[in-house]
ROMI-279888 format. One record per residue (C-alpha): x negated, y, z. Coordinates in steps of 0.001 Angstrom, whole numbers. Each point is the difference from the previous one (the first is absolute). Layout:
BEGIN
@X: X, Y: Y, Z: Z $
...
This chain:
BEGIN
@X: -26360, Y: 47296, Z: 57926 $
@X: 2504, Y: -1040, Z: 2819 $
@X: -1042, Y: -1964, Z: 2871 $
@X: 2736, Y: -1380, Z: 1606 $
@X: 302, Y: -628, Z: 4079 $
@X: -2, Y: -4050, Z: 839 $
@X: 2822, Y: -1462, Z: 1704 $
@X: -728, Y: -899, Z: 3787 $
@X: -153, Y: -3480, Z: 888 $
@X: 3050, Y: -130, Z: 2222 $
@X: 2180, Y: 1618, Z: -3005 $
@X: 2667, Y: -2570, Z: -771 $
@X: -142, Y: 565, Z: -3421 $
@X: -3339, Y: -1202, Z: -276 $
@X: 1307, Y: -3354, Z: 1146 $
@X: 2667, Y: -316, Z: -2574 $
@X: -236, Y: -1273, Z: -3645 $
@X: 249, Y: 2703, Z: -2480 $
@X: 2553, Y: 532, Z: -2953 $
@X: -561, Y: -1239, Z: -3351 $
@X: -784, Y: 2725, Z: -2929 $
@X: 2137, Y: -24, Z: -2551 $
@X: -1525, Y: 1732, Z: -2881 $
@X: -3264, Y: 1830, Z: -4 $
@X: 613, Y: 3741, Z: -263 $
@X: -1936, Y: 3182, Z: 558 $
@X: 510, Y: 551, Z: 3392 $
@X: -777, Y: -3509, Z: 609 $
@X: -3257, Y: 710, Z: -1692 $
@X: -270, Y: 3068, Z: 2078 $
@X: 167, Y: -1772, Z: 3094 $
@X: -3043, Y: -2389, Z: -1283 $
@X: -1917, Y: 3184, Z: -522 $
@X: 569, Y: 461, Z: 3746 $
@X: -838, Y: -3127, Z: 650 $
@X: -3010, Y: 93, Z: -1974 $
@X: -763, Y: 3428, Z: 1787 $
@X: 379, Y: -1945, Z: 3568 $
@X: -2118, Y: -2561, Z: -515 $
@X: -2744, Y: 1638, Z: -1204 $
@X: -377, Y: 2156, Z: 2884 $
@X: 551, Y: -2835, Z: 2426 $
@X: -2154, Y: -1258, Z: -1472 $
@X: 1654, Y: -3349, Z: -438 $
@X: 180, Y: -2528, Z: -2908 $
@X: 3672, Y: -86, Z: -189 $
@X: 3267, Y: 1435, Z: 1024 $
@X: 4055, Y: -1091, Z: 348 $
@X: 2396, Y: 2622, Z: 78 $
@X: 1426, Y: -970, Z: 2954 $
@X: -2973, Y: 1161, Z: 1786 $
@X: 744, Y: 3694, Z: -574 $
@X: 4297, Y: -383, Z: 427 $
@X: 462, Y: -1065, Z: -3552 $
@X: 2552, Y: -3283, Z: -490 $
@X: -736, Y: -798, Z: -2873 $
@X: -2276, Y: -2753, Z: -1373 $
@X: -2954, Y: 1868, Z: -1112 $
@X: -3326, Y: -1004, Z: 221 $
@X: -3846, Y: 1325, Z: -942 $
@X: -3284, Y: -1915, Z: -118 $
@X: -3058, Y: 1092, Z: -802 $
@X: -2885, Y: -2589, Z: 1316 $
@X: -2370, Y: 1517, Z: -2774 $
@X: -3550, Y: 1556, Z: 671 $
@X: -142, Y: 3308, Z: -1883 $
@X: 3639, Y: 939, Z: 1191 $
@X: 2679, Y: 1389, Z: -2633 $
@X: 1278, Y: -3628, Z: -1289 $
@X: 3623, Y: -169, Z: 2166 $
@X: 2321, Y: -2735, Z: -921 $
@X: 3808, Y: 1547, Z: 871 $
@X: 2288, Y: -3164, Z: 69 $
@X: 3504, Y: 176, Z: 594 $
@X: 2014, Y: -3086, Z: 1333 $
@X: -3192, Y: -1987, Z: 222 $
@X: 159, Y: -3872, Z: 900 $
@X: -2131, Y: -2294, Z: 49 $
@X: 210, Y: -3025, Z: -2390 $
@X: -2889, Y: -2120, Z: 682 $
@X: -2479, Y: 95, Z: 2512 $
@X: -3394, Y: -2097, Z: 257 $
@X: -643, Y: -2615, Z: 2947 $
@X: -3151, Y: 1527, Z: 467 $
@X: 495, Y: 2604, Z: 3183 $
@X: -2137, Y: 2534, Z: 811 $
@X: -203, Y: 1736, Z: 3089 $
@X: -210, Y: 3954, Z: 19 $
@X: -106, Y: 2449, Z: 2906 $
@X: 3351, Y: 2063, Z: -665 $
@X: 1349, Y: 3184, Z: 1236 $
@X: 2469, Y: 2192, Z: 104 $
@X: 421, Y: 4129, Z: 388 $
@X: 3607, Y: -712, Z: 1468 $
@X: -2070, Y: -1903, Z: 2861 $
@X: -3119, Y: 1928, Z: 148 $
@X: -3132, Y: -749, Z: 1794 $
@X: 391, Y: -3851, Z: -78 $
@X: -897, Y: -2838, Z: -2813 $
@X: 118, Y: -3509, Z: 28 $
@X: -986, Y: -2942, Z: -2593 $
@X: 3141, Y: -1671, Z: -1688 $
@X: -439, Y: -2779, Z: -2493 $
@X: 1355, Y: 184, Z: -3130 $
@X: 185, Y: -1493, Z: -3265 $
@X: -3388, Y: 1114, Z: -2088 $
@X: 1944, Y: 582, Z: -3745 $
@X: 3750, Y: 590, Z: -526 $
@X: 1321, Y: 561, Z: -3342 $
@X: 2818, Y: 3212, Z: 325 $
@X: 3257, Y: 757, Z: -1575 $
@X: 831, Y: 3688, Z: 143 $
@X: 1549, Y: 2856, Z: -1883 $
@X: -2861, Y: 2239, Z: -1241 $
@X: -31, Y: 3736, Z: -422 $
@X: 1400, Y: -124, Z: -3478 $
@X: 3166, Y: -2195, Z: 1221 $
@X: -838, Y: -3118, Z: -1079 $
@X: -636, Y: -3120, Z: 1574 $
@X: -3456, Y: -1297, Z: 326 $
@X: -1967, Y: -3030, Z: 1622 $
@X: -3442, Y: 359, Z: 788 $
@X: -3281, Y: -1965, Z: 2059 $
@X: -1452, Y: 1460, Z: 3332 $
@X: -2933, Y: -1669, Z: 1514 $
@X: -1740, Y: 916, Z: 3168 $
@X: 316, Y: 3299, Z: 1579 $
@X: 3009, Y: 713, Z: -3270 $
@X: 1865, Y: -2453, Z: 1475 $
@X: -102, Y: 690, Z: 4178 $
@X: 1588, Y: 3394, Z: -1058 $
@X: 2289, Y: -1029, Z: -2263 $
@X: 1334, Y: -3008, Z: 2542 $
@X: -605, Y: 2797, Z: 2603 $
@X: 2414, Y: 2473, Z: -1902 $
@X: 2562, Y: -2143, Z: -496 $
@X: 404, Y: -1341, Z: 3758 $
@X: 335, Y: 3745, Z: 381 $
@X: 3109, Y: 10, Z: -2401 $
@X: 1389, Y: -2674, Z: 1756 $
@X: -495, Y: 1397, Z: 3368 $
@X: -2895, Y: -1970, Z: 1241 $
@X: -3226, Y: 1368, Z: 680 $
@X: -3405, Y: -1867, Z: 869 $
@X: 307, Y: -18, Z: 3476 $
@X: 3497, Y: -2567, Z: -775 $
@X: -2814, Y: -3004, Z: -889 $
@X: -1804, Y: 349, Z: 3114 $
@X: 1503, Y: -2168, Z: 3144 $
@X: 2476, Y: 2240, Z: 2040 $
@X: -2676, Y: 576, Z: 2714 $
@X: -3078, Y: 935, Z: -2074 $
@X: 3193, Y: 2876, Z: -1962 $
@X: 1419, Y: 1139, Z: 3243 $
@X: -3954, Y: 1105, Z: 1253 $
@X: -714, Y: 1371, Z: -3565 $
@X: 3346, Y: 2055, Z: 242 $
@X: -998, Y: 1207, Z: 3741 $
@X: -3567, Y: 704, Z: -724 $
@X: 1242, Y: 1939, Z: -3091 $
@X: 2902, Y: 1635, Z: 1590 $
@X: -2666, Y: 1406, Z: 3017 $
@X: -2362, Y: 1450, Z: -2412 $
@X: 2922, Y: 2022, Z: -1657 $
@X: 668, Y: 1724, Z: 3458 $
@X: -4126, Y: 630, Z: 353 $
């Protein structure tokens, strides 16, 4: 099990999109594993690789229960998305010690390589589908605090960047 370190907020890299993959190979699937790894002992419901210094557009969602059912997309993009929104308190460990509710579509249907190379679409609904939106602002170098008004994101950063120094 590897736990990676998270990225902190003010890392540029975390504000920049991330690099297409190519072809799924083992040390992509390694760095899923990692990924997997991370977000479990967050705990979180979903990770980008970005997060943890990684440019490349990985993602991993798991919204489930009972734990242990991971989707690992590569590349993933959004294709459709309901006009329903739902509204979800969001957070991030490369901004810790702050949240704030971001409206979102409720059910997106995903394109994405899976972890046998090959291009997949599939549903999210609810709490699914806030992580994987979530995830891939991350791999384009937003995160949640970028759909709040400029005010209500520069308090979140400050209040966040205060409780990092204790």
């Amino acid at each position: 099990m590897t736990v990676r370190p998270f990225l902190p907020y003010a890392d540029r890299r975390l504000h920049m999109a991330a690099e297409p993959v190519e072809v799924v190979t083992e040390t992509v699937r390694m760095i899923w594993d990692d990924m997997v790894d991370t977000m479990e002992a967050m705990p979180g419901v979903g990770l980008a690789a970005p997060q943890i210094g990684i440019m490349l557009r990985l993602a991993v969602v798991d919204a489930s229960d009972k734990r242990g059912q991971a989707v690992l997309m590569a590349n993933p993009s959004v294709l459709h998305a309901s006009v329903q929104i739902r509204k979800h308190e969001e957070a991030s460990p490369n901004l810790p010690g702050v949240s704030a509710f971001v409206d979102r579509p409720r059910a997106v249907t995903v394109r994405f390589l899976n972890d046998a190379g090959v291009w997949a679409e599939r549903d999210f609904v609810g709490l699914w589908a806030t992580s994987v939106q979530h995830q891939i602002d991350h791999l384009n170098g937003k995160l949640f605090v970028d759909h709040l008004s400029p005010l209500r994101r520069k308090m979140l950063v400050a209040k966040s960047l205060k409780g990092a120094r204790g």
